[in-house]
Structure formats: C-alpha cells, structure tokens
GUDO-284301 format. One record per atom (N, C-alpha, C): atom name; x, y, z; chain; residue number from 0; residue in three letters. Coordinates in Angstrom, 1 decimal. Example, Ala and Ser with C-alpha at 12.3 -4.5 7.8 and 13.67 -1.06 7.14 Angstrom:
# GUDO-284301
 atom     c1     c2     c3 chain   n res
    N   13.2   -5.7    7.8     A   0 ALA
   CA   12.3   -4.5    7.8     A   0 ALA
    C   13.2   -3.3    7.8     A   0 ALA
    N   12.8   -2.2    7.1     A   1 SER
   CA   13.7   -1.1    7.1     A   1 SER
    C   12.9    0.0    7.9     A   1 SER
# end
This chain:
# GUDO-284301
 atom     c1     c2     c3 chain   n res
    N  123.5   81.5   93.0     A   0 UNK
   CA  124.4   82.6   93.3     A   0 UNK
    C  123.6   83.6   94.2     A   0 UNK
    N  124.2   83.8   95.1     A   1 UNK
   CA  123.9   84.8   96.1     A   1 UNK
    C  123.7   86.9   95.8     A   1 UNK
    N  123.1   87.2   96.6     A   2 UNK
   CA  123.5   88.3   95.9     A   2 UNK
    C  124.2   88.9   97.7     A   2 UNK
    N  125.6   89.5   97.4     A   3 UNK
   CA  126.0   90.0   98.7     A   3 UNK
    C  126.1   91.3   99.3     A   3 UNK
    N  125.3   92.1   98.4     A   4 UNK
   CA  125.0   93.6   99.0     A   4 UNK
    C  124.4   93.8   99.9     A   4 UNK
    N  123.1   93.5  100.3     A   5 UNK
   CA  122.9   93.2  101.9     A   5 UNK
    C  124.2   92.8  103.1     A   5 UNK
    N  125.0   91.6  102.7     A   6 UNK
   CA  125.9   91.1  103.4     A   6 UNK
    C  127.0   92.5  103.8     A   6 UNK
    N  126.7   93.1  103.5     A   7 UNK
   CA  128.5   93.9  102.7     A   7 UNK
    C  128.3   95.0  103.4     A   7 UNK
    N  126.8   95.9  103.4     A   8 UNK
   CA  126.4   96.8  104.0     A   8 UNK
    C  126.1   97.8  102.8     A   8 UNK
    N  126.7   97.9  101.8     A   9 UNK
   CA  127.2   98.3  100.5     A   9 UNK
    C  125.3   98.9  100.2     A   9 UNK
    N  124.5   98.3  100.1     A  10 UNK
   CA  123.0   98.7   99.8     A  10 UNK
    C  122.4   99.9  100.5     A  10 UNK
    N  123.4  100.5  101.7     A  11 UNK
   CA  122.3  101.1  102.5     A  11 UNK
    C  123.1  102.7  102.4     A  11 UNK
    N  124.4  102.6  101.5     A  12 UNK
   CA  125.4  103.4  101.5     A  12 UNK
    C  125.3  103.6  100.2     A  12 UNK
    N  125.5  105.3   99.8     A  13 UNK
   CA  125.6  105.7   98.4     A  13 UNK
    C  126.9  105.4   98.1     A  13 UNK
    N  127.4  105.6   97.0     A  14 UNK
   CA  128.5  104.9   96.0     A  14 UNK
    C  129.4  106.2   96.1     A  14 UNK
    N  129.3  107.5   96.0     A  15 UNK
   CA  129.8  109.3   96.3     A  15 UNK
    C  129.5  109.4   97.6     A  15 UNK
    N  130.4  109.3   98.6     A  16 UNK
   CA  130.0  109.6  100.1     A  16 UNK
    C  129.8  111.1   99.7     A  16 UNK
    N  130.5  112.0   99.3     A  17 UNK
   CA  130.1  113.3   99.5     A  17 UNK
    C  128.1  113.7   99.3     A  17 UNK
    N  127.6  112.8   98.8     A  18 UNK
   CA  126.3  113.2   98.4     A  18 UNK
    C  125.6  112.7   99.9     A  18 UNK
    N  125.8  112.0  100.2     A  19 UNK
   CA  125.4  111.5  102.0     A  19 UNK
    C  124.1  112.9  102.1     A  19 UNK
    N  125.1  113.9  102.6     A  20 UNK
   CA  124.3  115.1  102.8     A  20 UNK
    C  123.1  115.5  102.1     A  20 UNK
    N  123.6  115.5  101.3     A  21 UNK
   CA  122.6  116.2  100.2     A  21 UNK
    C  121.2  114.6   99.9     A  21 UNK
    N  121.7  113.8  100.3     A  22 UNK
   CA  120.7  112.9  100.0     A  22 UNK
    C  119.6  113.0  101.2     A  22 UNK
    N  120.4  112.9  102.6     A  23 UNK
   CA  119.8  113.2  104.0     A  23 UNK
    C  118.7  114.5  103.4     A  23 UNK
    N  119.1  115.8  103.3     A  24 UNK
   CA  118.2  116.6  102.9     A  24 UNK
    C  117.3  116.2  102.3     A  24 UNK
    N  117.7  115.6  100.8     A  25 UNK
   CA  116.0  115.4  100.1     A  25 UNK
    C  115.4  114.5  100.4     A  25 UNK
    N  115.7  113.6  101.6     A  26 UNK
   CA  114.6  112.8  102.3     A  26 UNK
    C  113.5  113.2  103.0     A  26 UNK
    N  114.3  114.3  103.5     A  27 UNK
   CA  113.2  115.0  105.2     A  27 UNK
    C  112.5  115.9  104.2     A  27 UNK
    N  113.3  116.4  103.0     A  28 UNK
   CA  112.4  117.4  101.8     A  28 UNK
    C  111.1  116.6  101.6     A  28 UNK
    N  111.2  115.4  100.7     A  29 UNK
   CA  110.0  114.6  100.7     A  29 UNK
    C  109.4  114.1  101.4     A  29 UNK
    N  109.7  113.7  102.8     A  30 UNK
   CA  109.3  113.3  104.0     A  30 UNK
    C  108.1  114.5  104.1     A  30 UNK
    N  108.6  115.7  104.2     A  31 UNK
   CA  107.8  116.8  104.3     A  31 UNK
    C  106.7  116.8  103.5     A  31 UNK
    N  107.0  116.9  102.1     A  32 UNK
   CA  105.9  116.7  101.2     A  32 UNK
    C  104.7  116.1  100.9     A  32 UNK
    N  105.2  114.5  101.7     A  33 UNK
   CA  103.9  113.6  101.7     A  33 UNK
    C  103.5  113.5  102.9     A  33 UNK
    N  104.1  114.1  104.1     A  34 UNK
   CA  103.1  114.1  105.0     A  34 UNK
    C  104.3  112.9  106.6     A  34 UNK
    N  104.8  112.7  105.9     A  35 UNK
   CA  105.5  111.6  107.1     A  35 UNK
    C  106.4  112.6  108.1     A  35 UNK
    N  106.1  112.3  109.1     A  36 UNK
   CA  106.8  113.1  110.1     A  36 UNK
    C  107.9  112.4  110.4     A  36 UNK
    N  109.1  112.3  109.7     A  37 UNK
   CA  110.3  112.0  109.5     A  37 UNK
    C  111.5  113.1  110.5     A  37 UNK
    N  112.0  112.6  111.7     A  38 UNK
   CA  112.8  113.5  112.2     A  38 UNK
    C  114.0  113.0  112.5     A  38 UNK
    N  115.3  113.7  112.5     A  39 UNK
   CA  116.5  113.6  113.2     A  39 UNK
    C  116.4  112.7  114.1     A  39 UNK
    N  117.5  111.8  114.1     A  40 UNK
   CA  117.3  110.6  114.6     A  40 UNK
    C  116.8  109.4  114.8     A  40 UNK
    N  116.0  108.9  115.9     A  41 UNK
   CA  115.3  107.7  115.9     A  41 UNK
    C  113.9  108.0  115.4     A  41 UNK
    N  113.5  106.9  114.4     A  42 UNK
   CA  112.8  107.0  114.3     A  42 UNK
    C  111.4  105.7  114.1     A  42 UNK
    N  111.6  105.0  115.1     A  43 UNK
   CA  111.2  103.4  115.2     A  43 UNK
    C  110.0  103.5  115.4     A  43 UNK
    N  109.3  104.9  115.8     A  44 UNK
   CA  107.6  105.2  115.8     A  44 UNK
    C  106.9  105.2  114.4     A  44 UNK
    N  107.7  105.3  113.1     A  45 UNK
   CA  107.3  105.0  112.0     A  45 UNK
    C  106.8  103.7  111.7     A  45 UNK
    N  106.2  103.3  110.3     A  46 UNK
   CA  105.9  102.0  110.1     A  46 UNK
    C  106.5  101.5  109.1     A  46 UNK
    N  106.9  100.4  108.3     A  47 UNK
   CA  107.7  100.3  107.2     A  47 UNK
    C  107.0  101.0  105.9     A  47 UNK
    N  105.5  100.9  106.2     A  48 UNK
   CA  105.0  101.1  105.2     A  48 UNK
    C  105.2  103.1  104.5     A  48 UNK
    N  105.4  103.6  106.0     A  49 UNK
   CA  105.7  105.2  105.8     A  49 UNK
    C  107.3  105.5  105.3     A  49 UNK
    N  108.2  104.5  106.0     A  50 UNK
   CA  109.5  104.9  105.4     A  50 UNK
    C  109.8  104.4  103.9     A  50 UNK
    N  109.1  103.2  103.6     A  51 UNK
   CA  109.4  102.8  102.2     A  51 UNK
    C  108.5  103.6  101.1     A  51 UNK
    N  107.2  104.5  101.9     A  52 UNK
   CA  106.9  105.5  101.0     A  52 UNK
    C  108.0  106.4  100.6     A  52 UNK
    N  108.4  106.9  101.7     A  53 UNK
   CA  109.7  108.5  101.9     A  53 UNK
    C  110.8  107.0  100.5     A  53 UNK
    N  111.1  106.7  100.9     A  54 UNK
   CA  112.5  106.1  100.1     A  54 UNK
    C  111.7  105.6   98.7     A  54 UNK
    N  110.8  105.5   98.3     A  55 UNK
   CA  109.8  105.5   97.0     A  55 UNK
    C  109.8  106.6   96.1     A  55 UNK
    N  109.4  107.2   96.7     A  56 UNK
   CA  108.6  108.5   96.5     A  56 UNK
    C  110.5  109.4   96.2     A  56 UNK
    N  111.3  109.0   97.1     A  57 UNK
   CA  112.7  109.3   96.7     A  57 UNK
    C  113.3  109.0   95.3     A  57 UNK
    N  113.1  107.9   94.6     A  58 UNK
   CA  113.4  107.3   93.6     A  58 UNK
    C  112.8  107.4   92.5     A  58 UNK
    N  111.2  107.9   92.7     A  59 UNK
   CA  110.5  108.4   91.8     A  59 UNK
    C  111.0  109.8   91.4     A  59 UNK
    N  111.0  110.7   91.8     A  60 UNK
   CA  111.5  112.1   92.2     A  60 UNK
    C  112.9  111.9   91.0     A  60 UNK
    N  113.8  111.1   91.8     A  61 UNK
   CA  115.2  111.3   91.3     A  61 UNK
    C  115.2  110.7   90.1     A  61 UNK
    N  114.2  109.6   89.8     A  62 UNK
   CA  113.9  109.1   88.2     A  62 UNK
    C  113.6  110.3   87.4     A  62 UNK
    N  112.2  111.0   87.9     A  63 UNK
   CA  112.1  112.1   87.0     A  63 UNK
    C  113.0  112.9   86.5     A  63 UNK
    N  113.6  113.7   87.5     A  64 UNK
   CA  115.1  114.8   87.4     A  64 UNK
    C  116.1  114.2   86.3     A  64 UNK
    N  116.1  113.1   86.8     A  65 UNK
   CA  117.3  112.6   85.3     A  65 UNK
    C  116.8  112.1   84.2     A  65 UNK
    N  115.0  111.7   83.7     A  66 UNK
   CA  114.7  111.8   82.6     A  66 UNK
    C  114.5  113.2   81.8     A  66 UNK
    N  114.5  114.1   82.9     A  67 UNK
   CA  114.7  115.6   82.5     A  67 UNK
    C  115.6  115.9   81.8     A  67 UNK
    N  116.4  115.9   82.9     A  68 UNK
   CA  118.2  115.8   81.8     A  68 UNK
    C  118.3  115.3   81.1     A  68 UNK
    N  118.0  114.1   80.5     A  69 UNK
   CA  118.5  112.8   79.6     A  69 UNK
    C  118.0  114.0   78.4     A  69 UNK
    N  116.3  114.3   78.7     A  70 UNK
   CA  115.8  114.8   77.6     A  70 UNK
    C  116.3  116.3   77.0     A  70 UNK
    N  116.7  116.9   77.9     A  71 UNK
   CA  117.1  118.0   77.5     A  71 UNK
    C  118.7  118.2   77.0     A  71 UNK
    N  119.1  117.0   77.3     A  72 UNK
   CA  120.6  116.8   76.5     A  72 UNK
    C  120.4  116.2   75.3     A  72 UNK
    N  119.4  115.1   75.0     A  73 UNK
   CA  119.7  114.6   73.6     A  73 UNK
    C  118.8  115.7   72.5     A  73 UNK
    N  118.3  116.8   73.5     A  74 UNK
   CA  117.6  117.8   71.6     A  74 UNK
    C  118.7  118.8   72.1     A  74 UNK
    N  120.0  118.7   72.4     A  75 UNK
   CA  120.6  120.1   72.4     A  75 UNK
    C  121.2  119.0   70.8     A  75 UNK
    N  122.2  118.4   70.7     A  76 UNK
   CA  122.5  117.7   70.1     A  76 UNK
    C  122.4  118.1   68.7     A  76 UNK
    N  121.0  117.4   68.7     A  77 UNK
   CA  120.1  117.3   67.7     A  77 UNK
    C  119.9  118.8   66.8     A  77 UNK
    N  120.0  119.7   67.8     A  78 UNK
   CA  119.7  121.5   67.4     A  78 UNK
    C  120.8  121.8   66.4     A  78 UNK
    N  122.1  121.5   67.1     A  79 UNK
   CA  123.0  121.7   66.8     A  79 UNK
    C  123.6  120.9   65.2     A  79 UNK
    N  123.2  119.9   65.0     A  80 UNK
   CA  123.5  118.9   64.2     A  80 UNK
    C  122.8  119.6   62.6     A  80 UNK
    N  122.0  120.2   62.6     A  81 UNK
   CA  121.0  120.4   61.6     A  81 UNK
    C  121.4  121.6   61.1     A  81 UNK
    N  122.5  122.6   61.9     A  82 UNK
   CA  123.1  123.7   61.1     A  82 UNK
    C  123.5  123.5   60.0     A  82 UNK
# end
C-alpha cells in the first residue's frame, strides 16, 4: 500500500488554513534563531540540509509547547480532584 500524501499535495499544507500565517511567522522566527538566513520568497540559495534544520528545529519547538500544555492541564485536574 502506497502512502498518497505526497501525491495529494496534502503534506506540504496545514490541515487549519487559517494558521498558514502564523506558521509562516514562526519559521522566519526560528530561521532567525539558528542562524539560517531564510527570506521572503525564493529561496534556492539554501541547502536541504539548512531548510530541514529550520522545519526540525520547527517541530521540536512545537513538541515542547504542547508537552507544556499537556503538563500543565493534567496537574490542574489532579489539584482540583483532592478537595
């Protein structure tokens, strides 16, 4: 069995088009951070190895933020439960 997300275009597109934006931002944000001179537009002077940092380094970032959450929702819970 195939997998057809590649085929579909579906992989390179968030699932919330409204977040498009806000995702654009925190790329050029981390772009910034590590150093990759990531700009508006073309950008074919990069190497794969600088953009799959920026889109890494993206996933790590947004892993942490929602193990944040995760964590600070399950001891609200817990606080509350022990009254």
């Amino acid at each position: 069995m195939t997998n057809n997300s590649s085929s579909t275009g579906t992989s390179s597109r968030s699932s919330v088009p409204e977040a498009r934006e806000a995702l654009d931002k925190f790329k050029y944000e981390v772009a910034g951070e590590i150093g990759v001179p990531l700009k508006q537009g073309y950008n074919g002077d990069l190497t794969s190895a600088q953009n799959g940092y920026v889109g890494g380094y993206m996933v790590k970032k947004m892993i942490e933020e929602q193990e944040r959450m995760m964590a600070g929702k399950s001891s609200t819970p817990s606080s509350t439960s022990s009254r």
